[in-house]
Structures are given as C-alpha cells and as structure tokens.
Backbone as a printed PyTorch tensor [residue, N CA C, xyz], in Angstrom:
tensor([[[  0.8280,  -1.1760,   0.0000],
         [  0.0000,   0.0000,   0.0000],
         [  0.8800,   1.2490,   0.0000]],

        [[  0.5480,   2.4010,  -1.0390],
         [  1.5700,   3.3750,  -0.8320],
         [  0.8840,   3.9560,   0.3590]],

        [[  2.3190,   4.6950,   0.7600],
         [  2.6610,   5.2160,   2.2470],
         [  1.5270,   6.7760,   1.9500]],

        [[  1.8000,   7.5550,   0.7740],
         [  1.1260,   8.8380,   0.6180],
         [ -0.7320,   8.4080,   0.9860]],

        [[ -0.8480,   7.6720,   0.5670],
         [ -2.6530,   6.9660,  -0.0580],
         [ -3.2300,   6.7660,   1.6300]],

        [[ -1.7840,   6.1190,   2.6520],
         [ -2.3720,   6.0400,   4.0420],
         [ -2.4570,   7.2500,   4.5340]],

        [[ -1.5570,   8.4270,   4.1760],
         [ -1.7640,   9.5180,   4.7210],
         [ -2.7850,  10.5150,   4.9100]],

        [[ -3.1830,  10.3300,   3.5320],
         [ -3.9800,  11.1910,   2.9400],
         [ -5.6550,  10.8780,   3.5190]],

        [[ -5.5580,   9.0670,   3.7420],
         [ -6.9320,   8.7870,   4.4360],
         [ -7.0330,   9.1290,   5.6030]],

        [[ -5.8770,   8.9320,   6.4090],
         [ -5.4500,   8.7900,   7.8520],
         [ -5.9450,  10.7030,   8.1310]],

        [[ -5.6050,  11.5670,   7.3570],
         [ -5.5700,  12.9120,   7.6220],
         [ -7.3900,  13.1970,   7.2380]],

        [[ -7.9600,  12.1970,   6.7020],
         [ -9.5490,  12.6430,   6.3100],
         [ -9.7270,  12.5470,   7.3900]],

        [[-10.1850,  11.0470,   7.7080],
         [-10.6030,  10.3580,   9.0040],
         [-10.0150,  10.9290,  10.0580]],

        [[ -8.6280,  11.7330,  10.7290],
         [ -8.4080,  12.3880,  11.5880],
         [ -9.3190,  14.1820,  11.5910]],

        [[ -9.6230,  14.4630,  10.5210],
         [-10.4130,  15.8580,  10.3330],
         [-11.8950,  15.7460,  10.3470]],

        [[-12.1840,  14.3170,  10.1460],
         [-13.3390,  13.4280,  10.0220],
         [-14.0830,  14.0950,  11.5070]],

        [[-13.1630,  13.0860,  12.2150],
         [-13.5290,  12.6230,  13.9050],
         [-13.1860,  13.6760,  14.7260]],

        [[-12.0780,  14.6960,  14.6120],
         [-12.0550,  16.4370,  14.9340],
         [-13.4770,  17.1350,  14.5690]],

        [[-14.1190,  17.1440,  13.7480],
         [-15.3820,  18.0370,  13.9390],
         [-16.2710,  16.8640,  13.9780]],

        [[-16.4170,  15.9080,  14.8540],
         [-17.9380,  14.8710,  14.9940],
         [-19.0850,  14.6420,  13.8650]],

        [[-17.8390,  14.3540,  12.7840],
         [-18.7570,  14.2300,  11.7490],
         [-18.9120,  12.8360,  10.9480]],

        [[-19.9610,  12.1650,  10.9360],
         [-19.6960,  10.5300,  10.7980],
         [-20.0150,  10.1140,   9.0100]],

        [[-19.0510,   9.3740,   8.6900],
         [-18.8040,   8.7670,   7.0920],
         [-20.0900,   9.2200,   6.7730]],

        [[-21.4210,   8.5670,   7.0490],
         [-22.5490,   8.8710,   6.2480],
         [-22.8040,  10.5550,   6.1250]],

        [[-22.2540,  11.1510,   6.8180],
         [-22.6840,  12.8750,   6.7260],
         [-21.3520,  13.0030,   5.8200]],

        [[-20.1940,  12.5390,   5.4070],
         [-19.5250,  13.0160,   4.6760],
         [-20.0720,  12.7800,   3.5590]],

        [[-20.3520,  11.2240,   3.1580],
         [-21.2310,  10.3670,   2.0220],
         [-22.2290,  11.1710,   1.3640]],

        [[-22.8260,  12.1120,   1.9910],
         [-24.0020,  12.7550,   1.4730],
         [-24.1540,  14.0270,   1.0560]],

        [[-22.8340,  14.6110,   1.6950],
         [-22.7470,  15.9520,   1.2020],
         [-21.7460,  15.9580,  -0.1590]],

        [[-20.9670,  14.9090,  -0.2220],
         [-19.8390,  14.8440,  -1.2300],
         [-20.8510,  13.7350,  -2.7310]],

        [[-22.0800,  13.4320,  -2.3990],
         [-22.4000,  12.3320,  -3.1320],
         [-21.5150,  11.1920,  -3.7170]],

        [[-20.6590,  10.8550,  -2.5240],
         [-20.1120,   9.3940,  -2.8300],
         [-20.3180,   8.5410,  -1.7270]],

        [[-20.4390,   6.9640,  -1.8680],
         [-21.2700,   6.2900,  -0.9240],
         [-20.1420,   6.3030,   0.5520]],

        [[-20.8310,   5.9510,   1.6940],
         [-19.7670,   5.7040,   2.6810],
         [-18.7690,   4.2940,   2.9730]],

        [[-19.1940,   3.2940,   1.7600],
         [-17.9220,   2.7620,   1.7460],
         [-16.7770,   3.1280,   1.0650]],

        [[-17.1600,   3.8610,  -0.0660],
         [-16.3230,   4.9490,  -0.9270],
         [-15.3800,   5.6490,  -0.2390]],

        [[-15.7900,   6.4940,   0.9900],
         [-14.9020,   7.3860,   2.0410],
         [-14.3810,   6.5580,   3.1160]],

        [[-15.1160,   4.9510,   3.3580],
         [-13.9250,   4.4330,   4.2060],
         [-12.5350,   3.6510,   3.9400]],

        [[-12.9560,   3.3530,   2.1070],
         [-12.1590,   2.7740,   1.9670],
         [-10.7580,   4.0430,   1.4920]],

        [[-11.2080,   5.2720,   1.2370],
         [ -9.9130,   6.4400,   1.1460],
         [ -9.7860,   6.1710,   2.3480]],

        [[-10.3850,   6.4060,   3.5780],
         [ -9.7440,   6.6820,   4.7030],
         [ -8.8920,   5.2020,   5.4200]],

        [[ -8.8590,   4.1760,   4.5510],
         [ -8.1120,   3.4950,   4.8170],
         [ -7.1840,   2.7430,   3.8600]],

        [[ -7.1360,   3.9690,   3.1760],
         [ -5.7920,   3.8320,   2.2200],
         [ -6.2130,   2.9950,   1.0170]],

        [[ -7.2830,   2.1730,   0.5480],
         [ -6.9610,   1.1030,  -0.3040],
         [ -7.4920,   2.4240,  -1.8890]],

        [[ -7.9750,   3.7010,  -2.3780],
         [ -8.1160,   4.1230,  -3.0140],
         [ -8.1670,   5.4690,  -3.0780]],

        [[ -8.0370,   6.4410,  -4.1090],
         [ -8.1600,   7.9980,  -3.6570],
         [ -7.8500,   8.6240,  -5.2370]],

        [[ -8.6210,   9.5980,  -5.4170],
         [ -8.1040,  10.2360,  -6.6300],
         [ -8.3220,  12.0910,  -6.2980]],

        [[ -7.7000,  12.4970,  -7.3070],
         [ -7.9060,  14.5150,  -6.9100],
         [ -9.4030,  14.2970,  -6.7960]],

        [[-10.2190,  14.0400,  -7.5000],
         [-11.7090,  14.7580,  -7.4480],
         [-12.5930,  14.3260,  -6.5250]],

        [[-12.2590,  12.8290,  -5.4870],
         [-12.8750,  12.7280,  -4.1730],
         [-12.6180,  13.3200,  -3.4190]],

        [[-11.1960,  13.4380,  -3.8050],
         [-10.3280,  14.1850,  -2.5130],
         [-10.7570,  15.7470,  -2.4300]],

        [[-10.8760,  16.6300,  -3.4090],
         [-11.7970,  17.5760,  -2.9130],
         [-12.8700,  18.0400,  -2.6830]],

        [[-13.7750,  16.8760,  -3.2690],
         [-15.3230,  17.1510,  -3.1220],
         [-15.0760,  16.7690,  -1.0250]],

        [[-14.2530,  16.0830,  -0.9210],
         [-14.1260,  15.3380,   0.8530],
         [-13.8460,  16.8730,   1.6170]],

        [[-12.8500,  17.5540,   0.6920],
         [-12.1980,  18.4750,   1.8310],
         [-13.2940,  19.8770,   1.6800]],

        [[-14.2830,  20.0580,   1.0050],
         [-15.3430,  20.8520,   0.7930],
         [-16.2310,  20.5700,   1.3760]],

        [[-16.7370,  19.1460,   1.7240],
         [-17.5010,  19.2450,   2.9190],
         [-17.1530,  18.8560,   4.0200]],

        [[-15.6960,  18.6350,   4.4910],
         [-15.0790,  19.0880,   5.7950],
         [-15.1800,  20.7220,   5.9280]],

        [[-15.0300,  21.1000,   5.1300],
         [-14.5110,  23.0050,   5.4840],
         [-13.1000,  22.8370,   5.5150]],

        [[-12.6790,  22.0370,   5.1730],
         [-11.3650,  22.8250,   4.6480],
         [-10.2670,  22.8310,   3.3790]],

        [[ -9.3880,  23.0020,   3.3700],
         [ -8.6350,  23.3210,   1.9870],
         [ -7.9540,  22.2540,   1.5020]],

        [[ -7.8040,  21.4240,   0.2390],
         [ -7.4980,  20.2530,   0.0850],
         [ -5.9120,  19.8600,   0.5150]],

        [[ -5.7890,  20.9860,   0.4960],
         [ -3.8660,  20.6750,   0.9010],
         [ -3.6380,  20.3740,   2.4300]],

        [[ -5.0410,  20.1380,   3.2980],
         [ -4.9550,  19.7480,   4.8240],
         [ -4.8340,  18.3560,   4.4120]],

        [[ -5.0390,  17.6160,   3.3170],
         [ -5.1850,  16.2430,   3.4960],
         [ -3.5400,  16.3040,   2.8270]],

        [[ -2.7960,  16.8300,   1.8310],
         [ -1.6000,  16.6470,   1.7280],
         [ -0.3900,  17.1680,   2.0640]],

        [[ -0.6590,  17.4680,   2.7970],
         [  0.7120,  18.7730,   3.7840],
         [  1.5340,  17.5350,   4.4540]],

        [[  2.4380,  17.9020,   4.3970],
         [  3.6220,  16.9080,   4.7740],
         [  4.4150,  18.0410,   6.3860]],

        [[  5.3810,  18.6230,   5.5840],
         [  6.1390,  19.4990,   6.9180],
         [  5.1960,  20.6990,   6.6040]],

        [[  4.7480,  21.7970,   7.5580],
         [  4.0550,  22.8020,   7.2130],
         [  5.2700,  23.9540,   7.5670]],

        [[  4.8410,  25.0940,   6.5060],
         [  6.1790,  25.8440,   6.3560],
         [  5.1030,  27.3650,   6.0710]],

        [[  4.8800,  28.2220,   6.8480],
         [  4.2950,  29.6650,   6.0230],
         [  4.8540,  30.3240,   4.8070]],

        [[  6.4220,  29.9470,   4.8310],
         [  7.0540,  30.4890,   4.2750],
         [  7.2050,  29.9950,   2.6720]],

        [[  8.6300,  30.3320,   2.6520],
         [  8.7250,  29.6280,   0.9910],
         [  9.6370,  28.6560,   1.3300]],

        [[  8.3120,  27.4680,  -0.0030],
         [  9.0380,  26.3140,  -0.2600],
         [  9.7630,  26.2040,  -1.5320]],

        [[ 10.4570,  25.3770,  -1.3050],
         [ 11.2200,  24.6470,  -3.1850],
         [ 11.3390,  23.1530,  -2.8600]],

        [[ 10.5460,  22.7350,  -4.1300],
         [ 10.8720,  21.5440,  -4.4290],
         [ 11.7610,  21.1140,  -5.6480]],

        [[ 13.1650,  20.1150,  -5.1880],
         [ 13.8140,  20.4940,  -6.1620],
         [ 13.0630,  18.8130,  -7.3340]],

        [[ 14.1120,  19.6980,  -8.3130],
         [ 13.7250,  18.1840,  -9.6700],
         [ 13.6380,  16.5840,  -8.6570]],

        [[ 14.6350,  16.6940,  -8.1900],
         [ 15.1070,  15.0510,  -7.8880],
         [ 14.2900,  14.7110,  -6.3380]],

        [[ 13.4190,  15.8380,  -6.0050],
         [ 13.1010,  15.3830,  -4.7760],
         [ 11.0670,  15.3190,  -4.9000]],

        [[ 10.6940,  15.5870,  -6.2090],
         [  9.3380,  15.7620,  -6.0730],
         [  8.7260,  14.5450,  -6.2920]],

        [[  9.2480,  13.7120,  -6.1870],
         [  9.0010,  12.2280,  -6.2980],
         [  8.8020,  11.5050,  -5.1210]],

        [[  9.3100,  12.4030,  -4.0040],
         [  9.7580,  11.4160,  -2.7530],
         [  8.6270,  11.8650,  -1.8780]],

        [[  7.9140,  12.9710,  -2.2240],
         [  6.7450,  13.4930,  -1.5290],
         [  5.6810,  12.8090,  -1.0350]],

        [[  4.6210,  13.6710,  -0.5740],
         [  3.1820,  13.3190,  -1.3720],
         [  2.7990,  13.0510,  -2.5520]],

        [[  2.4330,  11.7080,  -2.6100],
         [  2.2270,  10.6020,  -3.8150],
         [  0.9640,  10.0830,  -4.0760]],

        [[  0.1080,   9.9130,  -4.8810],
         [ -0.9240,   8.9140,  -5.0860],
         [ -1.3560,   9.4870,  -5.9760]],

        [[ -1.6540,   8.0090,  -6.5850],
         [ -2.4810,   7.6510,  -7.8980],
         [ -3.8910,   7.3480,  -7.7260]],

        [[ -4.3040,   7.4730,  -8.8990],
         [ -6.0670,   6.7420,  -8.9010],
         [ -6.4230,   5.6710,  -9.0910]],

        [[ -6.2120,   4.7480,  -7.9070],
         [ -5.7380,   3.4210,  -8.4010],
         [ -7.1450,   2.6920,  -8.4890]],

        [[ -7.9960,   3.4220,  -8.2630],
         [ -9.4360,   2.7340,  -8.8470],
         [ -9.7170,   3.6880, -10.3640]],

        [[-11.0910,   2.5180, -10.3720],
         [-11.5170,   2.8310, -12.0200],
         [-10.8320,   3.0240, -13.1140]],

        [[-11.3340,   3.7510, -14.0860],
         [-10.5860,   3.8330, -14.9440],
         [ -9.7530,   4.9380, -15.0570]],

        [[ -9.2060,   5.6180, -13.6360],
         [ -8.0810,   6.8190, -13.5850],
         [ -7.1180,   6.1740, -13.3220]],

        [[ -6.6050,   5.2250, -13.3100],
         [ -5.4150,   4.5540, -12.3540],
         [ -4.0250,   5.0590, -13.1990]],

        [[ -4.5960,   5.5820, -14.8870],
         [ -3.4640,   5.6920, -15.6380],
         [ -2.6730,   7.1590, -14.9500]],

        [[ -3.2330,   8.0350, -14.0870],
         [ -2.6190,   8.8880, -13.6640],
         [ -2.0350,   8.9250, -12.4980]],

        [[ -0.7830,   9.6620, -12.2790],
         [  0.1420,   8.9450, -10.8030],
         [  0.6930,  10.8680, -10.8430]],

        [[  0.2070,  11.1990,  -9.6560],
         [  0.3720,  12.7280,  -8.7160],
         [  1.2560,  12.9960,  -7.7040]],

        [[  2.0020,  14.0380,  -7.8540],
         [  2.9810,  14.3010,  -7.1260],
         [  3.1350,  15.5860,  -6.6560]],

        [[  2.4330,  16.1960,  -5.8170],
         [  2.4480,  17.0450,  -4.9780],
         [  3.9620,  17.7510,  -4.6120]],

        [[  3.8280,  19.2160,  -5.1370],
         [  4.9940,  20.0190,  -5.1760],
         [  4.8280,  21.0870,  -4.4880]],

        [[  4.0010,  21.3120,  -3.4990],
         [  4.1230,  22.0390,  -2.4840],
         [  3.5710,  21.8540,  -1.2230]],

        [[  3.9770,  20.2610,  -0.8610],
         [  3.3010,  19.5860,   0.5320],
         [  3.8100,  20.3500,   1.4690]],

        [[  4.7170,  21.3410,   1.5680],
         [  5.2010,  21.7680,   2.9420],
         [  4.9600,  22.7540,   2.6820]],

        [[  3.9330,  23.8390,   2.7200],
         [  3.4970,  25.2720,   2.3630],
         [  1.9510,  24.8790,   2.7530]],

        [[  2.5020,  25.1940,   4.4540],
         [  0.7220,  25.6170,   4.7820],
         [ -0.4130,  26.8300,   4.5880]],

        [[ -1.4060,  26.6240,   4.1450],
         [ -2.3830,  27.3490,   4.3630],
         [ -2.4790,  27.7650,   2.6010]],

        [[ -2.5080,  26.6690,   1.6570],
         [ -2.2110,  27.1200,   0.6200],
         [ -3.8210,  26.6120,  -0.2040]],

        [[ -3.7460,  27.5690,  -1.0550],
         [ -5.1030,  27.3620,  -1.7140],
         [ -5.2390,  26.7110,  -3.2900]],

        [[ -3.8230,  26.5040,  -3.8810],
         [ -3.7930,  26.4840,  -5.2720],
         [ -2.6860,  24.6940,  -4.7050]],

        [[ -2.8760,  23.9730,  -5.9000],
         [ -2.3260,  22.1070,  -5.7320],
         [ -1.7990,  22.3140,  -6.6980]],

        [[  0.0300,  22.6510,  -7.0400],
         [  0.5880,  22.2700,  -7.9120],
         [  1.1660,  20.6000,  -7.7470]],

        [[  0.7500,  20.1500,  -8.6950],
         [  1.1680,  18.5570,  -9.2080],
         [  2.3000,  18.5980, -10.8040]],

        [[  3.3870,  17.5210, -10.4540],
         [  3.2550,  16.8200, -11.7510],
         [  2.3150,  15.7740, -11.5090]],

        [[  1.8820,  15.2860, -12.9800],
         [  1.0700,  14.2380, -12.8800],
         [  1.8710,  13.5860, -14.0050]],

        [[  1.8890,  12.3660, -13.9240],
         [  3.0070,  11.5100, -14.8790],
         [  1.6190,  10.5460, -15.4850]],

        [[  0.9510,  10.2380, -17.0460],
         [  0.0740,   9.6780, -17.6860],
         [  0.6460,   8.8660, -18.4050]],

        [[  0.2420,   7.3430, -18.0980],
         [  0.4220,   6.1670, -18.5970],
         [ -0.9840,   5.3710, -19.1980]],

        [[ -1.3270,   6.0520, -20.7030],
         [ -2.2960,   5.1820, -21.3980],
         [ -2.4130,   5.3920, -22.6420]],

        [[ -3.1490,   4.9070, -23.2090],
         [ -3.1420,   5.4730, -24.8360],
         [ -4.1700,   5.7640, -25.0870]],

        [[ -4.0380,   6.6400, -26.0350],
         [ -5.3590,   7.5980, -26.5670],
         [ -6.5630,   6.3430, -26.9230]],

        [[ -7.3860,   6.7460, -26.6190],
         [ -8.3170,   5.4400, -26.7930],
         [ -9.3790,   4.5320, -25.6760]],

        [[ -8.4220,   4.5320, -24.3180],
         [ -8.4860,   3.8560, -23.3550],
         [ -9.5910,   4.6010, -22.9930]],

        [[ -9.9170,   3.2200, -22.0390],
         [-11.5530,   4.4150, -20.9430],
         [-10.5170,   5.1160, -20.3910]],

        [[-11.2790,   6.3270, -20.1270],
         [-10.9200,   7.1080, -18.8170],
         [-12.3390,   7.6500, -18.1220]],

        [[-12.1010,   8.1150, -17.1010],
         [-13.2270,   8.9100, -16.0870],
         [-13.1020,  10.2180, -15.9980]],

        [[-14.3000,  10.9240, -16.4430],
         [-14.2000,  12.6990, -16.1970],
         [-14.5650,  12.3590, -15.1520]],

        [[-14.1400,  13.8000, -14.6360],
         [-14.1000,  14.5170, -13.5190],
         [-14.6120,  15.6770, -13.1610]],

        [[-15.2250,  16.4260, -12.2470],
         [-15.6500,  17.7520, -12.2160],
         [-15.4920,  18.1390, -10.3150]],

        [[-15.1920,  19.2010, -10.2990],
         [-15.1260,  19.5830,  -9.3170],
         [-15.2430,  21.1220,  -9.1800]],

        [[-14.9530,  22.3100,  -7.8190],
         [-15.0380,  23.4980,  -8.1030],
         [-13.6630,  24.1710,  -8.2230]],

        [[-13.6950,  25.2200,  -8.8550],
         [-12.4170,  25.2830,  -8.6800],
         [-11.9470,  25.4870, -10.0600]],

        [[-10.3390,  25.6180, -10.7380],
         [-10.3040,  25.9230, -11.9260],
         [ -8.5610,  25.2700, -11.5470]],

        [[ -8.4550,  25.0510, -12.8480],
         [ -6.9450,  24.0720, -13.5670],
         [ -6.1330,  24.7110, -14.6920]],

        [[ -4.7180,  24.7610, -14.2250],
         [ -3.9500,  25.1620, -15.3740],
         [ -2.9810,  23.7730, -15.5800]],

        [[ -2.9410,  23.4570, -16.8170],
         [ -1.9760,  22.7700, -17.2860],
         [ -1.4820,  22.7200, -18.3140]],

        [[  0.2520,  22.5870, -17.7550],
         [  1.2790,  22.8760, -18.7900],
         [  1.9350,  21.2760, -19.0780]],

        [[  1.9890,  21.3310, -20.6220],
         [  2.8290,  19.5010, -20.8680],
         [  3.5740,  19.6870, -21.0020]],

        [[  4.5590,  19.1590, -19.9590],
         [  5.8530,  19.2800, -20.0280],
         [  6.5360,  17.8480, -21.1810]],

        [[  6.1630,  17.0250, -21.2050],
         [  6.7200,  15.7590, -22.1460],
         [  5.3960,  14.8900, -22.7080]],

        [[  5.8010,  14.9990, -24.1550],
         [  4.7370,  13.8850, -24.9000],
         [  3.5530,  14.5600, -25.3400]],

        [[  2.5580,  14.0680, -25.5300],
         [  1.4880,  14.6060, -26.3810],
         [  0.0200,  14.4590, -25.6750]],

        [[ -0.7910,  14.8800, -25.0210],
         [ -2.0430,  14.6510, -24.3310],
         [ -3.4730,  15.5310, -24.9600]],

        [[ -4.4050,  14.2930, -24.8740],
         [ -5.6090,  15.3210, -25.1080],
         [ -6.0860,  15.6460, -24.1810]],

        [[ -7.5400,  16.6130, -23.7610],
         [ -7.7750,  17.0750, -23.1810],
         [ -9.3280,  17.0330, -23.1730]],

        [[ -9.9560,  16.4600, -22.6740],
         [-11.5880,  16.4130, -23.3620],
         [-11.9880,  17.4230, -21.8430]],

        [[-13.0730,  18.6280, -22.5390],
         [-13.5520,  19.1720, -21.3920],
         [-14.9710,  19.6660, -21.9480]],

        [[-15.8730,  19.3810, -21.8760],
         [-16.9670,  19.0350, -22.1790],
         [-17.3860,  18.5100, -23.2350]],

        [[-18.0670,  18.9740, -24.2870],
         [-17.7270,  18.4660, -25.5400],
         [-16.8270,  18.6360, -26.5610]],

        [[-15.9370,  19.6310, -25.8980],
         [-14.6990,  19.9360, -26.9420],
         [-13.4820,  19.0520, -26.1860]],

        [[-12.4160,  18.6660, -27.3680],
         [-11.3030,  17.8090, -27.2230],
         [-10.3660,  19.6470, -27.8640]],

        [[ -9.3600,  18.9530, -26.8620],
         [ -8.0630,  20.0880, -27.2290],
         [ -6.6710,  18.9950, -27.2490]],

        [[ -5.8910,  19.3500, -28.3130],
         [ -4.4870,  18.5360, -27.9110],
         [ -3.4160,  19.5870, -27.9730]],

        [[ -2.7230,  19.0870, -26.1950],
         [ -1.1440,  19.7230, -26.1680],
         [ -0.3420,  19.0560, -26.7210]],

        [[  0.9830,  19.7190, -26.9440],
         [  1.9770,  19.2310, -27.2540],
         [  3.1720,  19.5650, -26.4090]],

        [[  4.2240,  19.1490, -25.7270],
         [  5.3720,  19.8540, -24.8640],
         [  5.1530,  21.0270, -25.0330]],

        [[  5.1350,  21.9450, -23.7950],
         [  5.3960,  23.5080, -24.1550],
         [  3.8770,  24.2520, -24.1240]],

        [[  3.0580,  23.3800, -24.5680],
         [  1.5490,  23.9330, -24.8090],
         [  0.6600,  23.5300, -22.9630]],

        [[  0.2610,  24.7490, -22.8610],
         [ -0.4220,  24.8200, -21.4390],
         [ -2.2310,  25.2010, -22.2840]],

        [[ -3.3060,  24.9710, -21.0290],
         [ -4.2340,  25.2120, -21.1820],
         [ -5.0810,  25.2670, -19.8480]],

        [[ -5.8460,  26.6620, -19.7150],
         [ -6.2810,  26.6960, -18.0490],
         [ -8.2840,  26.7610, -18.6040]],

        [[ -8.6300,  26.0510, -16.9880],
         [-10.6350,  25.8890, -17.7060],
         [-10.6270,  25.7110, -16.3280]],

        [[-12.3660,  25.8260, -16.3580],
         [-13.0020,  26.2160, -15.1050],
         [-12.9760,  24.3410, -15.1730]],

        [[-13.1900,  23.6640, -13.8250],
         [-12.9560,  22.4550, -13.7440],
         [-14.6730,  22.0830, -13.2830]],

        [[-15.1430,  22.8980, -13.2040],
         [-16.8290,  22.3210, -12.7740],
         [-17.3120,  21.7760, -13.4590]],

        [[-16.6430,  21.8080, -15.2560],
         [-17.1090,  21.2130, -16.3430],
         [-16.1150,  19.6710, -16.1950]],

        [[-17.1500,  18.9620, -16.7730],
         [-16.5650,  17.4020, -16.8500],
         [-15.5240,  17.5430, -17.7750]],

        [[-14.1850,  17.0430, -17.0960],
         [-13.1180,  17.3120, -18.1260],
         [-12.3680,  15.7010, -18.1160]],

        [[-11.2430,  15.5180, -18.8970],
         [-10.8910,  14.3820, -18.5740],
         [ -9.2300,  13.9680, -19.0510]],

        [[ -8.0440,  13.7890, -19.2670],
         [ -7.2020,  13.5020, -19.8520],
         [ -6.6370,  11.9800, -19.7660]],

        [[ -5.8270,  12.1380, -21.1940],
         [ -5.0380,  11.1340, -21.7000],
         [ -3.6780,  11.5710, -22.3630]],

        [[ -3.0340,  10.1990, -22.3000],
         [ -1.6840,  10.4350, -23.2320],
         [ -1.8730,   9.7990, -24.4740]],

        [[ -2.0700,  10.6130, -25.5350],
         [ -1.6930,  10.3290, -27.3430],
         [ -0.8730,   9.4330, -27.5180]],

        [[ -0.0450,   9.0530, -27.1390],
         [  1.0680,   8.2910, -27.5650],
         [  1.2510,   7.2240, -26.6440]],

        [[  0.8930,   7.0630, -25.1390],
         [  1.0360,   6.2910, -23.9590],
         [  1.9990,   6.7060, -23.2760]],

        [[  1.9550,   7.8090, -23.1230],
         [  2.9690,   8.3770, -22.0450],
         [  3.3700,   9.7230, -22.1260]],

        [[  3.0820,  10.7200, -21.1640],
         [  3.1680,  11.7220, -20.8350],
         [  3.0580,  12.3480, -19.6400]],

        [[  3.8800,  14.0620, -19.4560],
         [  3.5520,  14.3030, -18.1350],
         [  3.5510,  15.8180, -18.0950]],

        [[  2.6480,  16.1000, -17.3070],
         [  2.1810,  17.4800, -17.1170],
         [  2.5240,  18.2370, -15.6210]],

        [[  2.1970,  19.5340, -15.8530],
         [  2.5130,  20.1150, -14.4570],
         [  1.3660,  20.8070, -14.8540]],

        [[ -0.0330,  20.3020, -12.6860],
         [ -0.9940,  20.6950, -12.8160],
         [ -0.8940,  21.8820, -11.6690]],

        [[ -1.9390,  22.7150, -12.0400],
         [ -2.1050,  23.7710, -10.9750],
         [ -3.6680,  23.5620, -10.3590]],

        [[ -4.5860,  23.0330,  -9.4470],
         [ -5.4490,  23.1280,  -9.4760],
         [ -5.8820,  23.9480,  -8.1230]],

        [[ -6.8750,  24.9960,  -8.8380],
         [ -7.3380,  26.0780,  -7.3130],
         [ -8.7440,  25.1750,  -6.9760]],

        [[ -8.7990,  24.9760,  -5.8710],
         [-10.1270,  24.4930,  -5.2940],
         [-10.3530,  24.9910,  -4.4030]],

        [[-11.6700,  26.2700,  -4.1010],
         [-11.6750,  27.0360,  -2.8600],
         [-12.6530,  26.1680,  -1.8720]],

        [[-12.7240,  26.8240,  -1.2210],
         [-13.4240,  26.0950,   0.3140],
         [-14.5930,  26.3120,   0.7040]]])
C-alpha cells in the first residue's frame, strides 16, 4: 500500500472525527457512498476529485489532506526530490493511468495544488471525467495529451499549457502512452 494513499486517508478520518462528523454525513454531502470514504480513509483508493469534493464538505482546503512538513514560508521543491513526496495515484476505475505528485506539501495554508502528474495510457483507453469546483492550469511538459472538457477535445503538445473552469466534466489522456504534465489546481473552500 503506498505510504502517501495512508496519509492522505489517515488525515480525512483524523479531520473526520475532529469536527464529529460521521462517514454517512460526509457520504451525502460529497455524493459518494460511505464505503467509498472508508475505503480512502483506509488507504486502499483515492483520486484529486474525491479528494476535494471530501475536503469541501469538511470546510477545509485540500492541501490539509496533503501537507507533509508545514512551512508559512517559501518552499522549493527540487527536480530530484518531487518524487519522494506526497504521492498517489487513482488506483481505482478507470483513472489509475494517472500517478500525482504534490509540489508544495510543505506550504501551509495554501489554496492552489501544484502537481506533476506523470500519464500512462493510450489515446483510446476508458478514462473517467471529472468535475469539481475550482479551476486548472496545465502545462505539458513531455509527450502529447488530449484534453476532453466538455464536448470539446483540445491537444497539447510539450510547451503547450491550457487553463478551464474544472466544474465542467473534463478528462485527460496520453496520445502516444505516455506523458507528463505540471498541474495547478485552485479548489476554494
């Protein structure tokens, strides 16, 4: 089991049971069932878009579930160390092709989730949209990805960024089977 995936449940379920609030009242405000939120909160699954519909009806900011050292100040994450972070993939459904890496776990009180996200699939494959509140910038740093966000498809190429309101069902892939992006996603509270 990755170590990030226990954290990240371990920190629901600890913010959970801090305001006396029980799985089925999370289940209902987030519309996902409460075995859905016990099994994040015990590590066996988790992707970005539970994870903030969870921290929206906690009241708070999604980076309480991934904060590692908390720092007010300024962080840097260097190349060789954003790997060793806060980690997890979507290892259910059909997101599993995406694997997240949190680049500013030690910068508390932060409102914006820069990720690389590293995409392993080929154009073609199921994938799962997503929607949440909040809005996304992303830049491809390697390889070729589409971009489906409602009924329009967009394709990057290295170098090519593209920012959208994320409330709309959006969804990505890698063109070629392999690519990786650097995400920015704001999700307010």
């Amino acid at each position: 089991m990755n170590e990030s995936i226990i954290t990240a449940g371990n920190k629901i379920k600890s913010v959970r049971e801090l305001k006396f609030i029980d799985v089925e009242t999370v289940a209902e405000r987030t519309g996902l069932t409460a075995s859905q939120i016990e099994m994040i909160e015990n590590g066996e699954s988790v992707s970005l878009a539970p994870l903030i519909k969870i921290a929206r009806a906690l009241g708070v900011r999604l980076g309480t579930f991934l904060d590692d050292i908390e720092s007010d100040g300024l962080v840097v994450c260097r190349n060789e160390d954003y790997n060793k972070g806060v980690r997890f993939n979507a290892s259910c459904g059909n997101t599993k092709h995406l694997d997240y890496y949190s680049l500013a776990r030690a910068k508390s009180g932060r409102y914006m989730e820069p990720f690389i996200i590293e995409i392993n699939n080929s154009k073609g494959d199921d994938f799962t949209f997503s929607s949440h509140e909040g809005e996304e910038f992303i830049y491809c740093l390697e390889g070729t990805v589409e971009i489906v966000y409602g009924q329009e498809s967009c394709t990057l190429n290295s170098g090519d960024s593209i920012y959208y309101d994320s409330i709309v069902e959006h969804g990505i892939q890698a063109v070629n089977g392999k690519a990786k992006i650097l995400a920015v996603v704001y999700a307010p509270v």
